[in-house]
N, C-alpha and C positions, 0 to 999 in steps of 0.2 A: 257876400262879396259880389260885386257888380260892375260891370259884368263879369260871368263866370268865366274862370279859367281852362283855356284848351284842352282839347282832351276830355276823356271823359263820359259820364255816361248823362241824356239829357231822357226825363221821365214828360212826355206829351198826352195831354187825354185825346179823345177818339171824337166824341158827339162835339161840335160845337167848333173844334179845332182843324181838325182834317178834313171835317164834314160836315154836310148838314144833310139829316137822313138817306147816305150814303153818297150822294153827290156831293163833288171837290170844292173846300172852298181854292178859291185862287193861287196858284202858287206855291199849294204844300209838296205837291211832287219835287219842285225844287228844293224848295227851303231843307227837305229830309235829305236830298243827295247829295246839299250843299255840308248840312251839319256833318254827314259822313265823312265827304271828302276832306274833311276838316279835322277826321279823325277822329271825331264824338261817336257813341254808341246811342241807338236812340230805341228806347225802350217805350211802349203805348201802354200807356193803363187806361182802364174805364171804368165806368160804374153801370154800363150800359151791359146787362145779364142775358139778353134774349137773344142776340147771333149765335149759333156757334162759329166753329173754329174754322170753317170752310165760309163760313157767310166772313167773317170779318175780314180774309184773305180777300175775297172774294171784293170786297168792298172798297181793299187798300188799292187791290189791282186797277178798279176803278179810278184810284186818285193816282195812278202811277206810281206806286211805293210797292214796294216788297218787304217783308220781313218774314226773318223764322217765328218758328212757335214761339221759343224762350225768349223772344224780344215783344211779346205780346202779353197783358194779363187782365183778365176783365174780372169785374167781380163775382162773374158767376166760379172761378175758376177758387177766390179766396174762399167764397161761400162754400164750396164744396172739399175743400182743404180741411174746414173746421167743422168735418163731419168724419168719425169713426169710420174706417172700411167694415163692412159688411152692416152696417147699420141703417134701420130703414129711415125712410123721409116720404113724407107728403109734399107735393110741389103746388106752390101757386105758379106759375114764372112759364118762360118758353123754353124752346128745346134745348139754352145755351147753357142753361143749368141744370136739363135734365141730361146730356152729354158729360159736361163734367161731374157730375156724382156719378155716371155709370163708369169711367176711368175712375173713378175714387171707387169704383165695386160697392157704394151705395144701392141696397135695393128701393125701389122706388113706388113706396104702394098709392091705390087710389082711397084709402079710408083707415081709423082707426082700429088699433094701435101703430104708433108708429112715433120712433126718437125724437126727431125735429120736423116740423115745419120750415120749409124755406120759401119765402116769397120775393118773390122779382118782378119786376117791367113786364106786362102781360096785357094784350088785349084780350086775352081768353080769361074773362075772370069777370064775376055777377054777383047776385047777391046768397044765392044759394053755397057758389063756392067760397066766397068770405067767410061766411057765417059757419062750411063746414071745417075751412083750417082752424079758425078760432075754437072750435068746439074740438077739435083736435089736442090743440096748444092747453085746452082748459083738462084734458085727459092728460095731461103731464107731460108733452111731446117739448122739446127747447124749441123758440122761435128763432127762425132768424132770417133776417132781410140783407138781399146783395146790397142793398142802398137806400141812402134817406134823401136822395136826390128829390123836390118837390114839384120839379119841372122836367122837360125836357125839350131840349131846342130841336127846330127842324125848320124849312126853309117858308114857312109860312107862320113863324111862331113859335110860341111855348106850347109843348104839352102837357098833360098830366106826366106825372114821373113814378119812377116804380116805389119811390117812399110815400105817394100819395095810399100806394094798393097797401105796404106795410102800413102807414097808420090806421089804417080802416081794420086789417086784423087786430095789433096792438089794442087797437083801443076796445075791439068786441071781447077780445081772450083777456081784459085787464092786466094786461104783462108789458114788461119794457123785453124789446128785440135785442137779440144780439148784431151786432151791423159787420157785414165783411167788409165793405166798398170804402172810398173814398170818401173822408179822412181819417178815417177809424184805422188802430193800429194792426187787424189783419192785414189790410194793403201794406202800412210801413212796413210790417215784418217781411211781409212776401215782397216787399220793392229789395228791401234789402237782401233778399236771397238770392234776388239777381246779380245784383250789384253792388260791390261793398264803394264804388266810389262814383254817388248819386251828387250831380253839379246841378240842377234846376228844373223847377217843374214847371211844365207851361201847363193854364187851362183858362177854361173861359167862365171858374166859380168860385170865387172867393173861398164860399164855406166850406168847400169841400179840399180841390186844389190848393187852395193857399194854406189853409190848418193841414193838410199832410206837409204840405213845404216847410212848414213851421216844425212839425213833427220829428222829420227828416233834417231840419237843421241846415237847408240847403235856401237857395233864393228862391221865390217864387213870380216868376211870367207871367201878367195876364193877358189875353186878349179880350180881343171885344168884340170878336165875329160868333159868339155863342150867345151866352143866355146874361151876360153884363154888357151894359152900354154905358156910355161915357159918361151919366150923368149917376150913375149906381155905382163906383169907383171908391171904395171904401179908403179912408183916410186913418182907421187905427184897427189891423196893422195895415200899413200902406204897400202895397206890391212893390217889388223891387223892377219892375217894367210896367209898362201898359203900353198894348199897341196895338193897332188895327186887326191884326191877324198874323198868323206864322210867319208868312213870306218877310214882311216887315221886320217881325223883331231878328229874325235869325241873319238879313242881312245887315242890321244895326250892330249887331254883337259882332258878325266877322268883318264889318269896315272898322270897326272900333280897337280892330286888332292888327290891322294895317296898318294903324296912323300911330 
């Protein structure tokens, strides 16, 4: 349904939408206080593993947004959900995964044996460490990657993305990963433990945003201030919006609700 109906909770990703590596795009501090006053609940997911929970606050502050914790989920947080308390883990990834598995009372070793490997978005990562989570994973450890994300936007471009660092182990350990992030249904299950009444996802990636929108059964936003531009605009399925950026579409949706 389109546009979505008032009320409600609206699911926004983080890289590409609110920001581009931590700097505002234009007009999200609005468009979030507008959706509020509106009386929408606005829930951030990401696929982006490496902030923790202080850098991402940290980051909203910057864009003029506030939110609590339970209205934030990244994937380091599902990745770490779908590990046993008290069971060990090798990290590939930054501290945002190594913070949530220590709240999951994950212990967290630097070599084998150990349950899972978990790999994330990491510039701390070569060849020697590749090569040892794979030889990890090949000792019988479960893999799993916060994201199959292949990119990542920032304000000079695409960068590598943290599915780039998981195919590269994948593919040394011969094993398929288990994925937490965005689209994969750890995120739907944990979107939906927030929120049993999820109205639209906005993001700026089809593959990931739009297949949980689909998921979720909900409509799916895209913009184009991320890592899609107007000429990459998939036509099956086709987004239930496209529009320049947040500010835009959230004022289209509450003029649309005036008239």
């Amino acid at each position: 349904m389109w546009p979505p109906p008032p009320g409600g909770t609206w699911v926004i990703d983080l890289d590409g939408v609110i920001w581009l590596s931590g700097e505002p795009i234009a007009g999200v501090d609005q468009a979030v206080a507008a959706l509020r006053g509106a009386g929408c609940r606005v829930l951030f997911a990401t696929n982006n593993s490496a902030p923790t929970r202080a850098v991402f606050h940290s980051r909203l502050a910057n864009c003029g947004i506030s939110a609590p914790d339970d209205d934030l989920l990244s994937s380091a947080d599902v990745a770490a959900e779908m590990v046993d308390p008290d069971a060990t883990a090798f990290v590939l990834a930054d501290d945002g995964v190594r913070e949530a598995l220590e709240r999951r009372s994950v212990r967290i070793v630097d070599d084998a044996p150990a349950d899972v490997v978990i790999v994330g978005w990491t510039h701390s990562f070569d060849f020697d460490s590749v090569t040892k989570a794979a030889q990890i994973v090949r000792s019988g450890a479960r893999l799993i990657g916060t994201n199959e994300d292949p990119t990542h936007p920032t304000p000079n471009g695409l960068t590598m993305g943290g599915g780039a660092i998981l195919a590269a182990v994948a593919t040394a350990a011969e094993t398929v990963p288990d994925v937490a992030g965005k689209p994969h249904l750890p995120t739907a299950r944990a979107l939906g433990r927030r929120s049993g009444d999820l109205r639209v996802m906005v993001g700026d990636r089809p593959g990931t945003d739009g297949v949980l929108a689909h998921q979720l059964a909900i409509p799916f936003a895209l913009v184009l201030s991320g890592v899609t531009d107007a000429d990459s605009v998939p036509s099956d399925p086709a987004p239930d919006s496209v529009t320049p950026d947040l500010a835009t579409l959230v004022q289209a949706v509450l003029a649309e609700r005036t008239t």
